[in-house]
C-alpha positions, -999 to +999 in steps of 0.1 A: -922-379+418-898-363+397-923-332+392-923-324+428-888-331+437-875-304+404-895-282+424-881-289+457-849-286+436-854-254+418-865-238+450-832-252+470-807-248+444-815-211+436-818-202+471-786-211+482-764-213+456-746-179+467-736-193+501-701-188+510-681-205+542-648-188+545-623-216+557-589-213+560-591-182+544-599-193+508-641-188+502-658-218+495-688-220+473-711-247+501-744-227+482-732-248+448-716-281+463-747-285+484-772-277+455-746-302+432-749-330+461-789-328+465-793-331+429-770-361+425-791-375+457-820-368+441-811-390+406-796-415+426-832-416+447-849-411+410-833-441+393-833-465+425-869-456+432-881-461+396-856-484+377-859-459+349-838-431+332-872-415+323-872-398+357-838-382+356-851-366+317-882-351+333-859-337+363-835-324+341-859-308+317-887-297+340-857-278+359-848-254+331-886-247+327-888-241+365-858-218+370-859-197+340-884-171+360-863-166+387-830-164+363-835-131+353-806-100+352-810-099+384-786-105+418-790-140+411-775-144+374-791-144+343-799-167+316-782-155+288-756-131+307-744-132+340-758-103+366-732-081+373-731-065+407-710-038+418-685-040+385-682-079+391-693-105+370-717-131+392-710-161+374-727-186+400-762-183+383-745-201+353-732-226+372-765-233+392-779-237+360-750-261+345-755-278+380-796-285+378-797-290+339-766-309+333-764-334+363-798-355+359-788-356+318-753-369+329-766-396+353-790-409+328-761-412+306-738-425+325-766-455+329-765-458+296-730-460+292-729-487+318-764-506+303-748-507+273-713-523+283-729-547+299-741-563+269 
């Protein structure tokens, strides 16, 4: 389950996460708060589904495997430096990549935290 849904994640987040809504005249990022509320869903679904952190690991690790061949020097940022297009720096490939690496490690420690303060 977590295999196929760090695909479905990889695909979505990466995809979208240079979306911009202009509201009220200030640019918001949707691409990135989207991608940052599907993987949250998605540990949330993980951990209730399967009563185990395990799931949130494999998400989190199978997502930097997954992603690292489309986060190239490309448009959509790179790995090691960000793309730069047009002069400008595009820093959202870093943060999609904070976003699908860092979230599932946080959740699984955050259950930790709270496993361990209940005792």
């Amino acid at each position: 389950m977590a295999i196929v849904l760090a695909v479905i994640s990889v695909a979505l987040l990466v995809a979208t996460h240079r979306v911009q809504l202009e509201l009220l005249g200030v640019d918001w990022p949707v691409g990135l708060l989207f991608g940052a509320a599907f993987q949250i869903v998605t540990c949330v679904f993980l951990y209730s589904a399967t009563g185990s952190r395990l799931p949130l690991v494999v998400l989190g690790s199978l997502w930097g495997i997954l992603a690292m061949p489309l986060m190239g020097r490309g448009v959509g940022g790179g790995v090691l430096m960000p793309a730069v297009i047009g002069e400008q720096a595009q820093y959202s490939g870093w943060i999609v990549q904070g976003l699908g690496l860092g979230i599932p490690f946080l959740v699984a420690a955050a259950i930790t935290a709270v496993r361990l303060r209940r005792r």
